[in-house]
C-alpha positions in Angstrom: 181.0 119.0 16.1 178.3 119.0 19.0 181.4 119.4 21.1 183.4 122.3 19.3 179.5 124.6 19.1 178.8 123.9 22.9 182.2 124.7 23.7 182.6 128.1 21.7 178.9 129.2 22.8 179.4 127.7 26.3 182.9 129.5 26.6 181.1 132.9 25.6 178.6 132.3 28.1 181.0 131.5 30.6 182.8 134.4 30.0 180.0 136.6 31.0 180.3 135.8 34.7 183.0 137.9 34.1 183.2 141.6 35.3 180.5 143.8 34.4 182.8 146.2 32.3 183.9 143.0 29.8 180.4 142.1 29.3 178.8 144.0 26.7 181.9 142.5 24.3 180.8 138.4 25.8 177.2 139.7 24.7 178.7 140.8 21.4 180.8 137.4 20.7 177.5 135.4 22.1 175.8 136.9 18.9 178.4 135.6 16.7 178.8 132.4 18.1 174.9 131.4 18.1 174.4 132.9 14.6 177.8 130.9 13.7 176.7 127.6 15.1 173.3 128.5 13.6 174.3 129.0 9.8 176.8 125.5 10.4 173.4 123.7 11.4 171.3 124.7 8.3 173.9 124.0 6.2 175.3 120.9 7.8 174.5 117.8 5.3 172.8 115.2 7.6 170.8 115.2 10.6 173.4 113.5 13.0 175.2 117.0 12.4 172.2 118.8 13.1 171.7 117.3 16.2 174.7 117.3 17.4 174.4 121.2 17.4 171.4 121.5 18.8 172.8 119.0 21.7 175.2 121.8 21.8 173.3 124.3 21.7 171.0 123.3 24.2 173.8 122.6 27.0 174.9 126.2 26.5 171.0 127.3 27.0 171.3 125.0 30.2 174.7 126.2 31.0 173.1 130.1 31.4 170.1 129.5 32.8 171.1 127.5 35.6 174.1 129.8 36.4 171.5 132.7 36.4 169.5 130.8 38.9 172.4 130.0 41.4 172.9 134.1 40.5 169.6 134.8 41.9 169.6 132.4 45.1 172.7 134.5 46.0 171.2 137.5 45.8 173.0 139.0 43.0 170.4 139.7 40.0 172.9 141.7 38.1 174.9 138.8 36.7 171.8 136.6 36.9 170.1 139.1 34.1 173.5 139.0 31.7 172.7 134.8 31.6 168.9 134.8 31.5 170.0 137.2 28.7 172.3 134.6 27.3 170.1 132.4 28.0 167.2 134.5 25.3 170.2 134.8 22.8 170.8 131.1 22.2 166.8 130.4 22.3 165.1 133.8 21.2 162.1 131.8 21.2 162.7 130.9 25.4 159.8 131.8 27.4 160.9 130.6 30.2 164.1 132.8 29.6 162.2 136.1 29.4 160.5 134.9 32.1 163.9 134.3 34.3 164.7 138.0 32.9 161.7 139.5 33.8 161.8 137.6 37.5 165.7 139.6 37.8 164.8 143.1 36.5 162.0 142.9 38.9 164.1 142.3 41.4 166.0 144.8 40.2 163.2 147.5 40.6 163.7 147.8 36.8 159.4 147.7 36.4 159.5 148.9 32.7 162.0 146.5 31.4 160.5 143.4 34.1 157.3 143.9 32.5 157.7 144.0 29.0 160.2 140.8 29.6 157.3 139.4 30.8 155.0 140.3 27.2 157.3 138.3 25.6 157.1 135.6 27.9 153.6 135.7 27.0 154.1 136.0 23.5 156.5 133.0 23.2 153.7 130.8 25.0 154.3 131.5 28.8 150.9 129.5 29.7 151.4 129.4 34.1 150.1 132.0 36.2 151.7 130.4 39.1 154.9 131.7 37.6 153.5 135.7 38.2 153.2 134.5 42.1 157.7 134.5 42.3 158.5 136.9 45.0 160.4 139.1 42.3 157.3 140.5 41.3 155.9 141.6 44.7 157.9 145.2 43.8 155.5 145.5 40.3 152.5 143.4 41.6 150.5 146.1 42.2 151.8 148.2 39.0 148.3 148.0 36.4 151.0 146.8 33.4 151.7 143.8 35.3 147.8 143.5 36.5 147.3 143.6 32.7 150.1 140.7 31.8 148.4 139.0 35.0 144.7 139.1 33.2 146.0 138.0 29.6 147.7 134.9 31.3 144.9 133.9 33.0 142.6 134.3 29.9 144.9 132.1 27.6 145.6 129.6 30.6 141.7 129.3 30.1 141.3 129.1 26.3 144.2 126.5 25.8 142.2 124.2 28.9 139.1 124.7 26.4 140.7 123.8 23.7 142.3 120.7 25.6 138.6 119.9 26.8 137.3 119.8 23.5 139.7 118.4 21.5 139.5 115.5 24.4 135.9 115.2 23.7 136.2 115.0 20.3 138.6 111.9 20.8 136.5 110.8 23.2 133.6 110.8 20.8 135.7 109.0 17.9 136.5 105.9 20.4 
């Protein structure tokens, strides 16, 4: 099984490297496919099923995100975008996959759509500010929407290392 749902995501992902006219209709069959392999895992009845298709699914996640990254080495954002977007289709939940969206619109000039990529990177748990430092950026950088994005990342980097610091006191304390 873990086999046949990486294979019919993976396949739809693949076919997105395809020319830019086909796809809209590999974006379409993507949706399918994940909500497909999606239903088969809450229904299947034991948990080596289960985890067999989120093996699968998780190779096809691996499958568009490191193809969007060779994308963007070779300077072609375009195509990199359509897997990062793939990428956010099989793992809506991805912040690093908005992120890798945000870093290709950017790249793109596209500020708008880069920096509200990047609010959902935030909003999904996006916790480095090192990541806002990618060269992508340096076209928004100085845009006050990403300024903003740059302030909120800092300020919950911050609260999670308090949180960290006092939950390690606590167990500190209980030793």
């Amino acid at each position: 099984m873990q086999d046949e749902t990486a294979h019919r995501v993976g396949d739809t992902v693949a076919g997105l490297a395809q020319g830019q006219d086909v796809r809209g209709q590999f974006m379409v069959a993507l949706h399918a496919a994940v909500n497909e392999a999606n239903d088969e895992q809450r229904k299947a009845p034991s948990p080596v099923l289960k985890q067999a298709i989120a093996r699968g699914m998780a190779s096809a996640f691996s499958y568009a995100i490191e193809n969007g990254q060779q994308l963007m080495l070779r300077k072609t954002p375009i195509p990199a975008r359509t897997m990062f977007q793939a990428g956010e289709v099989i793992e809506p939940e991805s912040a690093w996959a908005s992120y890798l969206v945000a870093t290709a619109e950017a790249e793109l000039g596209q500020k708008k759509p880069a920096l509200e990529e990047l609010k959902k990177a935030l909003e999904k748990g996006m916790t480095n500010p090192k990541a806002l430092e990618d060269g992508a950026f340096d076209r928004i950088r100085d845009d006050e929407g990403f300024k903003d994005l740059s302030a909120k990342l800092a300020a919950a980097l911050r609260m999670l290392v308090n949180v960290m610091i006092r939950w390690l006191g606590t167990e500190e304390a209980e030793e």
